[in-house]
ChimeraX commands (.cxc) that place a marker at each C-alpha (Angstrom):
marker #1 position 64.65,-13.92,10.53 radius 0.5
marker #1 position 64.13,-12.29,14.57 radius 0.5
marker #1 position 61.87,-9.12,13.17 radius 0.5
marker #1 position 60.73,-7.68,16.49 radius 0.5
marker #1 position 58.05,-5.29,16.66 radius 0.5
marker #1 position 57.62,-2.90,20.10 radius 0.5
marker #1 position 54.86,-0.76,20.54 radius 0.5
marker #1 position 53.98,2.00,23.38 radius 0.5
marker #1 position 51.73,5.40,23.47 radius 0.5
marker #1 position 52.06,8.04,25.44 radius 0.5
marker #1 position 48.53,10.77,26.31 radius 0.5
marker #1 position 46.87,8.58,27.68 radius 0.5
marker #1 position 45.51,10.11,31.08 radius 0.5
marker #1 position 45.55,13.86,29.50 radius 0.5
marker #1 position 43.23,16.33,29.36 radius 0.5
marker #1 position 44.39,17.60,26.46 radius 0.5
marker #1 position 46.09,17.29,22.81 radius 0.5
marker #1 position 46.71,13.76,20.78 radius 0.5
marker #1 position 47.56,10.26,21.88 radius 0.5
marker #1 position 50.60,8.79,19.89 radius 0.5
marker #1 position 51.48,5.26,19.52 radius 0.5
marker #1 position 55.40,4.36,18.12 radius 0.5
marker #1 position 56.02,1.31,16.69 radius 0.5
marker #1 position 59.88,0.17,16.67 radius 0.5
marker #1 position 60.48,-2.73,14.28 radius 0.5
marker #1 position 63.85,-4.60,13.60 radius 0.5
marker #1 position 65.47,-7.56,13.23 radius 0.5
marker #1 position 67.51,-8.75,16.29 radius 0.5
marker #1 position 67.79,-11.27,19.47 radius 0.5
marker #1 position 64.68,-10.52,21.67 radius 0.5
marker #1 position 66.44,-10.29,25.14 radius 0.5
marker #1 position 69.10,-7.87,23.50 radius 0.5
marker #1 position 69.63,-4.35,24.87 radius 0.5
marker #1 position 72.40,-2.55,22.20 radius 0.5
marker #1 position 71.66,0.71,23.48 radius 0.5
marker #1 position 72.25,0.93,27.02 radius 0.5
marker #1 position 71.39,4.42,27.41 radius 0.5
marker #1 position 68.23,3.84,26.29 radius 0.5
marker #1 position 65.56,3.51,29.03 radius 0.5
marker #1 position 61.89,3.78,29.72 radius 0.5
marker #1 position 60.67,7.27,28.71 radius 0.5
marker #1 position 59.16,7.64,32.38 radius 0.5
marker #1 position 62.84,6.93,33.80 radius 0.5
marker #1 position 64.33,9.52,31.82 radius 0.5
marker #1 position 64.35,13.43,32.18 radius 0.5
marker #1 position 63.08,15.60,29.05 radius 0.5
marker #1 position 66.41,17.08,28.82 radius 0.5
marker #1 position 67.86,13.05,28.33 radius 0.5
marker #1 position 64.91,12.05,25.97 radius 0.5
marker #1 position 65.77,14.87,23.67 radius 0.5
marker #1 position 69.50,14.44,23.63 radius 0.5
marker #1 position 68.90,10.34,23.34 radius 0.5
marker #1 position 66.22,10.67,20.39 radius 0.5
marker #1 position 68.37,10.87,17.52 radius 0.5
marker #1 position 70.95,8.73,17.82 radius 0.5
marker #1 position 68.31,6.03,19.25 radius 0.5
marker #1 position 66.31,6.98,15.33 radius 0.5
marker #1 position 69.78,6.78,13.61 radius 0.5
marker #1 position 70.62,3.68,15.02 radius 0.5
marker #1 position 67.32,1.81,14.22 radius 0.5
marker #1 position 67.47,3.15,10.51 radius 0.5
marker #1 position 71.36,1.63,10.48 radius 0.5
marker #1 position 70.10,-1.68,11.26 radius 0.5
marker #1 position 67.14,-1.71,8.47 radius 0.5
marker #1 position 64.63,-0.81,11.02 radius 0.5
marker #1 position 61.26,1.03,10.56 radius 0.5
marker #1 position 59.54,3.09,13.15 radius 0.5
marker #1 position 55.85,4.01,12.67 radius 0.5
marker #1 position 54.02,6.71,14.33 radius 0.5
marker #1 position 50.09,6.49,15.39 radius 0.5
marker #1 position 48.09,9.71,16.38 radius 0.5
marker #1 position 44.61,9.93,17.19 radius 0.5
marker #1 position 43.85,13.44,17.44 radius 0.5
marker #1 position 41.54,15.17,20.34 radius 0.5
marker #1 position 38.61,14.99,17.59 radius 0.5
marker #1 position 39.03,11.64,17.17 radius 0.5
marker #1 position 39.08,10.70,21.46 radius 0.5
marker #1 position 35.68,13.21,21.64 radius 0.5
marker #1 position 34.33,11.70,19.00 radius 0.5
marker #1 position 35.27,7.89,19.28 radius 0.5
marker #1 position 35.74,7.67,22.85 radius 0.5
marker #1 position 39.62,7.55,24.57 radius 0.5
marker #1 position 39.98,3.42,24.18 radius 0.5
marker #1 position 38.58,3.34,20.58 radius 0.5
marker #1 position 41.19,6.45,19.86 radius 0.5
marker #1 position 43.83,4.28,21.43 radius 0.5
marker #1 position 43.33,1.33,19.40 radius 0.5
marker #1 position 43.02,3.71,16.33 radius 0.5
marker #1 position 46.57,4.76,17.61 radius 0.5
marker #1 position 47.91,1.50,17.66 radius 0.5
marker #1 position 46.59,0.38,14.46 radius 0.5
marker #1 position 47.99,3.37,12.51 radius 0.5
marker #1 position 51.75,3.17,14.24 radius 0.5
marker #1 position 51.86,-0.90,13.68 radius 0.5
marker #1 position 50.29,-0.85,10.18 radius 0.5
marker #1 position 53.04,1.96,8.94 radius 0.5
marker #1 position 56.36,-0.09,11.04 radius 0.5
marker #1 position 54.84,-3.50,9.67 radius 0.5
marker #1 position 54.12,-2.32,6.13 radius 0.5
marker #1 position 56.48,-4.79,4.05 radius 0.5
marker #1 position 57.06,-7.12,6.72 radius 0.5
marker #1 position 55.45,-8.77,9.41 radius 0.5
marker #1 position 57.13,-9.67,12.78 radius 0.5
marker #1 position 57.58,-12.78,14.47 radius 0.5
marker #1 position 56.00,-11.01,17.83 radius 0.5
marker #1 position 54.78,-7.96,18.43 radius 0.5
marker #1 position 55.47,-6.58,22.00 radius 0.5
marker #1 position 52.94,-4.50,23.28 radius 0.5
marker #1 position 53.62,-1.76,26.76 radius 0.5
marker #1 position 50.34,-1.85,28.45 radius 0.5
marker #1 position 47.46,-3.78,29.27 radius 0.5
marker #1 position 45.64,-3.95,26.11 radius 0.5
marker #1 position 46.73,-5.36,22.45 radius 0.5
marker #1 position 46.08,-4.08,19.18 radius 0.5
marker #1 position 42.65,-5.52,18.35 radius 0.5
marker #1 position 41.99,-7.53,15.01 radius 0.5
marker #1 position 45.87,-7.77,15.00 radius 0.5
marker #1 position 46.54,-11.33,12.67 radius 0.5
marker #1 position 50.06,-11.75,14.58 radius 0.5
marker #1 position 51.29,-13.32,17.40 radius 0.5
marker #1 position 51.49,-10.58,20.78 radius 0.5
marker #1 position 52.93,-9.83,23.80 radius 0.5
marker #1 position 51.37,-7.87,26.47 radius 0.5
marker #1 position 52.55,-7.14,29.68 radius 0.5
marker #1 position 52.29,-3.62,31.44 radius 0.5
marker #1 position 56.28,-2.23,32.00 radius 0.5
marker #1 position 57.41,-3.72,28.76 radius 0.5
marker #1 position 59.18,-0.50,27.94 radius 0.5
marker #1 position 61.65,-1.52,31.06 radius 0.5
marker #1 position 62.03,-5.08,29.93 radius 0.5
marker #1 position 62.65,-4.43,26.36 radius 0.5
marker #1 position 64.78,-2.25,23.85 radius 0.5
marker #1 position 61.85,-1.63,20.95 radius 0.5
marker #1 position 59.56,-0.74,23.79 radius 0.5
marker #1 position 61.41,1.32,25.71 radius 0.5
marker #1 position 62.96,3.04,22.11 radius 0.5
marker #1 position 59.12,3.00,20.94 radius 0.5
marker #1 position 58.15,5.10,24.54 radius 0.5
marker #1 position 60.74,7.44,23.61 radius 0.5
marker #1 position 60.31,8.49,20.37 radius 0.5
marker #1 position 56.32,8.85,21.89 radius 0.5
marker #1 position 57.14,11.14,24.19 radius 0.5
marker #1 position 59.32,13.26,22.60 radius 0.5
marker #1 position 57.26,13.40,19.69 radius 0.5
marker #1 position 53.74,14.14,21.83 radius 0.5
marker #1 position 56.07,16.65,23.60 radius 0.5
marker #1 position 56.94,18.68,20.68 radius 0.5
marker #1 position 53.40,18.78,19.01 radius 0.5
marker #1 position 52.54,20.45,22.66 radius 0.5
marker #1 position 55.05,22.99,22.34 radius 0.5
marker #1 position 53.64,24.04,19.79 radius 0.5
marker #1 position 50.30,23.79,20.99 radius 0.5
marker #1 position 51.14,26.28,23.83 radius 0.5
marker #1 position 52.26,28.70,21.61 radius 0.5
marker #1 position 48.85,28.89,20.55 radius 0.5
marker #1 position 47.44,28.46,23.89 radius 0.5
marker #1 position 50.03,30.17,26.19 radius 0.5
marker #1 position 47.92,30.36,28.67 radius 0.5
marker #1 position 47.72,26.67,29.84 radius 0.5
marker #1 position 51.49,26.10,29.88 radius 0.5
marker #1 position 51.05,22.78,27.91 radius 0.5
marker #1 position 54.78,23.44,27.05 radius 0.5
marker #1 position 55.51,22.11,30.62 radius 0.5
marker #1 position 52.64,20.32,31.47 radius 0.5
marker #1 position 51.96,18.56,28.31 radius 0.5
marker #1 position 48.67,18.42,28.78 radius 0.5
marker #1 position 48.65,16.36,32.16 radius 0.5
marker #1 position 46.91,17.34,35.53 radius 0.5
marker #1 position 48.24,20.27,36.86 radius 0.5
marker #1 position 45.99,23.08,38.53 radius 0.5
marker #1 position 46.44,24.99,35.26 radius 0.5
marker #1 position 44.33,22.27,33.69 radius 0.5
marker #1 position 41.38,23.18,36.02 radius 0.5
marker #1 position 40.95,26.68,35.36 radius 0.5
marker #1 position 37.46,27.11,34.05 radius 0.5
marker #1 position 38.71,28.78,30.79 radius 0.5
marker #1 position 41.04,25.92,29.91 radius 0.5
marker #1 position 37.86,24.00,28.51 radius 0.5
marker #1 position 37.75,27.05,25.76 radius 0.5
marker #1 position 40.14,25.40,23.59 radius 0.5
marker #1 position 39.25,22.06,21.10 radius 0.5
marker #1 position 42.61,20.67,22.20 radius 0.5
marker #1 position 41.12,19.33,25.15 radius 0.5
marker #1 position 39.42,15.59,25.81 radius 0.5
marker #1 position 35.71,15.84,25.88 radius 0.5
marker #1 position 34.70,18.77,23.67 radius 0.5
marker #1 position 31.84,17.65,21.36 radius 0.5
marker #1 position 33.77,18.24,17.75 radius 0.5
marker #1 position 33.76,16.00,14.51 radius 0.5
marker #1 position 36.76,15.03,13.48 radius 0.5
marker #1 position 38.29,16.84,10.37 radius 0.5
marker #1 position 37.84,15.55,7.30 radius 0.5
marker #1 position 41.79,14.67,5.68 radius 0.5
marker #1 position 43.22,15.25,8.91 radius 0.5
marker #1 position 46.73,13.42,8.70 radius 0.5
marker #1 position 46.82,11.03,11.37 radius 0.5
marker #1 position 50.52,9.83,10.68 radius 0.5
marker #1 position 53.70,11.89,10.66 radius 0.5
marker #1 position 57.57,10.86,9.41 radius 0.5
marker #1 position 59.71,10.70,12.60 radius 0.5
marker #1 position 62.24,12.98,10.63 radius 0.5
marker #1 position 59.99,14.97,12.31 radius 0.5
marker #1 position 62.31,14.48,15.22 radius 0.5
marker #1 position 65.92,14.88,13.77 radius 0.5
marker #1 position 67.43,17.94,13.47 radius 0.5
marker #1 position 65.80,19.87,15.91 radius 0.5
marker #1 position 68.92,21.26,17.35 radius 0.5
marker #1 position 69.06,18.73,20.06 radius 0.5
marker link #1:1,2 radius 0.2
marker link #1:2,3 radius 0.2
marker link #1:3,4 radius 0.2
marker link #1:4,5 radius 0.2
marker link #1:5,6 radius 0.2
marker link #1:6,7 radius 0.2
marker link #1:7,8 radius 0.2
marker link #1:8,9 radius 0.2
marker link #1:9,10 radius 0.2
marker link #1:10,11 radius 0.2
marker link #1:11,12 radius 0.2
marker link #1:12,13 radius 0.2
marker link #1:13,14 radius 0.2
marker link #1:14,15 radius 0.2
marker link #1:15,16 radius 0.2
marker link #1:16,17 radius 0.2
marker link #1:17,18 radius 0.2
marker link #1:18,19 radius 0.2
marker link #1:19,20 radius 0.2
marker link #1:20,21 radius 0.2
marker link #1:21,22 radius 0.2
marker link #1:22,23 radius 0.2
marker link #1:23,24 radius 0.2
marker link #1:24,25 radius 0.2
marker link #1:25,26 radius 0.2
marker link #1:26,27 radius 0.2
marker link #1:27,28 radius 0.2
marker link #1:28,29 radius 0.2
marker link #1:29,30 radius 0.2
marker link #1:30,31 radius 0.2
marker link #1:31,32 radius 0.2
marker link #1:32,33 radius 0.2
marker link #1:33,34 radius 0.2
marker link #1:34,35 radius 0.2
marker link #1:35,36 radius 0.2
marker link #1:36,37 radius 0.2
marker link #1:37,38 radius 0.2
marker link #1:38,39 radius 0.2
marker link #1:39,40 radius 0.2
marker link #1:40,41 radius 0.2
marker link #1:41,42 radius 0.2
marker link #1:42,43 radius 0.2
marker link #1:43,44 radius 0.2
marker link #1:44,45 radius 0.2
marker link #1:45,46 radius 0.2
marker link #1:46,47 radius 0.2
marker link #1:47,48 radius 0.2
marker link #1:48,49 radius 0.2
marker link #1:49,50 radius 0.2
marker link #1:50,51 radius 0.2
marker link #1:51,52 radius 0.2
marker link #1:52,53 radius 0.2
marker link #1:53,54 radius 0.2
marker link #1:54,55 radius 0.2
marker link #1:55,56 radius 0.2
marker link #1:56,57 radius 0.2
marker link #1:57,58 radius 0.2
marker link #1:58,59 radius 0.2
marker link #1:59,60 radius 0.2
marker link #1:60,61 radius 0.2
marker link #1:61,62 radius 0.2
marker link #1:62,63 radius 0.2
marker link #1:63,64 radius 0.2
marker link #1:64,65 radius 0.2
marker link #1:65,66 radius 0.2
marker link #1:66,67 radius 0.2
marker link #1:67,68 radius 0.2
marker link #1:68,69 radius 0.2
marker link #1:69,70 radius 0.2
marker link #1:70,71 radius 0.2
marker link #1:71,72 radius 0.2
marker link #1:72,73 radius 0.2
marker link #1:73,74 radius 0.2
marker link #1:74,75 radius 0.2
marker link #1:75,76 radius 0.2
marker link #1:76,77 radius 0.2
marker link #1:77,78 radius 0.2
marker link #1:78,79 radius 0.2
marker link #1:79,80 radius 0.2
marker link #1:80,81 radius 0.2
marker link #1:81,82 radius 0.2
marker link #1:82,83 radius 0.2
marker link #1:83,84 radius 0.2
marker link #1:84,85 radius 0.2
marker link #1:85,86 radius 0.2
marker link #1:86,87 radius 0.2
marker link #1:87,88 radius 0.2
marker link #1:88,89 radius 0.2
marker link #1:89,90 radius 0.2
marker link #1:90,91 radius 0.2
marker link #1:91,92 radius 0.2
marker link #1:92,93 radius 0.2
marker link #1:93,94 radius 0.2
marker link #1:94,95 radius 0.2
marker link #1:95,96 radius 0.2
marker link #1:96,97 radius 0.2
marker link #1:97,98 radius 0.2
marker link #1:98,99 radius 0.2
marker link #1:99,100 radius 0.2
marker link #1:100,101 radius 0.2
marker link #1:101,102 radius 0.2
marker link #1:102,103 radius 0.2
marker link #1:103,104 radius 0.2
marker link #1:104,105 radius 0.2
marker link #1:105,106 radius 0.2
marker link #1:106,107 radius 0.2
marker link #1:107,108 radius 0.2
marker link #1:108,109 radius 0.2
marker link #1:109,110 radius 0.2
marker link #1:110,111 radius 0.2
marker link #1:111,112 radius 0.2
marker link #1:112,113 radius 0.2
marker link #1:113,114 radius 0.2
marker link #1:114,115 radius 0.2
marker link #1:115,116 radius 0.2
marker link #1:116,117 radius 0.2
marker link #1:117,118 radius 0.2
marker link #1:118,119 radius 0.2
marker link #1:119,120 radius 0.2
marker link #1:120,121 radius 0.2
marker link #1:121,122 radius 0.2
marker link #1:122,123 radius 0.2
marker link #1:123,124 radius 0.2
marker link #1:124,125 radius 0.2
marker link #1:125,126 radius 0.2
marker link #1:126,127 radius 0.2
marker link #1:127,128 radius 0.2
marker link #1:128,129 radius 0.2
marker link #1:129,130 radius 0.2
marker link #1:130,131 radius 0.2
marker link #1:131,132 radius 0.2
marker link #1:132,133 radius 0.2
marker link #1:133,134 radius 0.2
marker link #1:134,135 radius 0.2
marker link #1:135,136 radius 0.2
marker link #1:136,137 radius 0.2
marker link #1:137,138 radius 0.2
marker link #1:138,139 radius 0.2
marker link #1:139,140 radius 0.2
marker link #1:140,141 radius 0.2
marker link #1:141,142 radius 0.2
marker link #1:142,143 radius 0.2
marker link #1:143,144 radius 0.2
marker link #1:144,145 radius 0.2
marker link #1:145,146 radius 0.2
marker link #1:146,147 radius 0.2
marker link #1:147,148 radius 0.2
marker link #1:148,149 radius 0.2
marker link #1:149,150 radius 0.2
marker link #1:150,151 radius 0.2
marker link #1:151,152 radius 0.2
marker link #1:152,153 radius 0.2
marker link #1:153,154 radius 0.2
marker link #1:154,155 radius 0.2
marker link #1:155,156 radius 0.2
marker link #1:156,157 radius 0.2
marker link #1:157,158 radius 0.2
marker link #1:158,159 radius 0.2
marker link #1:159,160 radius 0.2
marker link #1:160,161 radius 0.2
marker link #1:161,162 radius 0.2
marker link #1:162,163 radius 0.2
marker link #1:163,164 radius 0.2
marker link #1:164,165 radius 0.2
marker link #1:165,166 radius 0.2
marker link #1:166,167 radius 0.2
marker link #1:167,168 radius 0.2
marker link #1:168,169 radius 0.2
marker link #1:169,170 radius 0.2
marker link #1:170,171 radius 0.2
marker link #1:171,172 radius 0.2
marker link #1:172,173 radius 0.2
marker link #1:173,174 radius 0.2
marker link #1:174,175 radius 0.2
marker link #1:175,176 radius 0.2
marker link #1:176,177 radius 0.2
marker link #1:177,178 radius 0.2
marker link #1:178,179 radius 0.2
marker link #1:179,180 radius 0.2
marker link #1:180,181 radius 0.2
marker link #1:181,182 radius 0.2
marker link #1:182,183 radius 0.2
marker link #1:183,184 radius 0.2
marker link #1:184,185 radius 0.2
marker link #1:185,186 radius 0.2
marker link #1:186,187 radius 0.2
marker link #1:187,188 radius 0.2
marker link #1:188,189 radius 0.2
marker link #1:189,190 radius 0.2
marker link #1:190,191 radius 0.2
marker link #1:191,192 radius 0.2
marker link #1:192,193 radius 0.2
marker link #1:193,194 radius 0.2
marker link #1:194,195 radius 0.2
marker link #1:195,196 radius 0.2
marker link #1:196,197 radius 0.2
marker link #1:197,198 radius 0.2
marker link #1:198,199 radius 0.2
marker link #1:199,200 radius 0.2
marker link #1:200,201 radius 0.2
marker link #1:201,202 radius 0.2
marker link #1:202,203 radius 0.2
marker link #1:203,204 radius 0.2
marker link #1:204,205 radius 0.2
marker link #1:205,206 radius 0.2
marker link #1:206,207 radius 0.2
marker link #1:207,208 radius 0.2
view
């Protein structure tokens, strides 16, 4: 059987709040592209990801597909360090999509792979423009990151993460912005039980 597995993040470069790593498993032809509305995250506007992010979940749950969410949370980049937290990422959202079946590749946006990984992989930076689960995986990423820092600024109106999402923006630089523990590089321990993986239900029914 063709069981893909595609795998992007999105957070890394933030100053603040959670890097999540999607994993998009299914079986199919590798070069395949079934939804053609579905692009690269970076190539799409909010607005499209929102509107695009249930019927791209629906779809891959049709087909017998699994998607697996990753987070490393701000306590885990202070305390690890960002490219331990990133691998920590991966690991989670490929061990959940992989759980009673293991790919023939594993396609992997970026430069790095998932380390101690047993499978074959793929890695090539732009893979979420070159191939479906990638570009579904980036996604399903963003959207998800985007909501957690909605809520976020609700807590934390101040630093208009509901916009920003946590990226450089002058806001980011204000001196008091450092007062919060959702931001990179704050000396905190990370809590103990903290759930690191979420169901992408999560996603549906949001009144898209």
């Amino acid at each position: 059987m063709n069981i893909y597995c595609g795998l992007d993040e999105v957070g890394t470069g933030c100053l603040a709040g959670p890097i999540v790593s999607v994993a998009v498993q299914m079986e199919m032809v590798l070069d395949a592209w079934p939804m053609p509305e579905v692009k690269d995250s970076k190539k799409t506007t909010a607005l499209q990801r929102a509107r695009s992010v249930e019927s791209i979940l629906k779809f891959i749950h049709s087909q017998g597909g699994i998607v697996g969410v990753g987070e490393s949370s701000v306590e885990e980049i202070n305390s690890l360090g960002h490219t331990a937290a990133l691998q920590l990422s991966y690991k989670r959202a490929v061990r959940e999509a992989t759980l009673f079946e293991r790919p023939k590749l594993l396609l992997v946006d970026g430069d790095f792979g998932v380390d101690g990984y047993a499978g074959p992989q793929r890695i090539a930076p732009k893979m979420d423009a070159n191939n479906f689960l990638c570009a579904a995986a980036s996604i399903i990423a963003k959207v998800y990151r985007d909501l957690e820092m909605e809520d976020l600024s609700q807590q934390f109106p101040l630093y208009r993460w509901d916009s920003n999402r946590g990226y450089g923006t002058r806001v980011r630089h204000e001196g008091s912005y450092r007062s919060t523990k959702q931001v990179w590089a704050v000396s905190s321990p990370p809590r103990e039980g903290s759930p690191y993986c979420a169901s992408p239900r999560r996603l549906m029914g949001r009144g898209f």
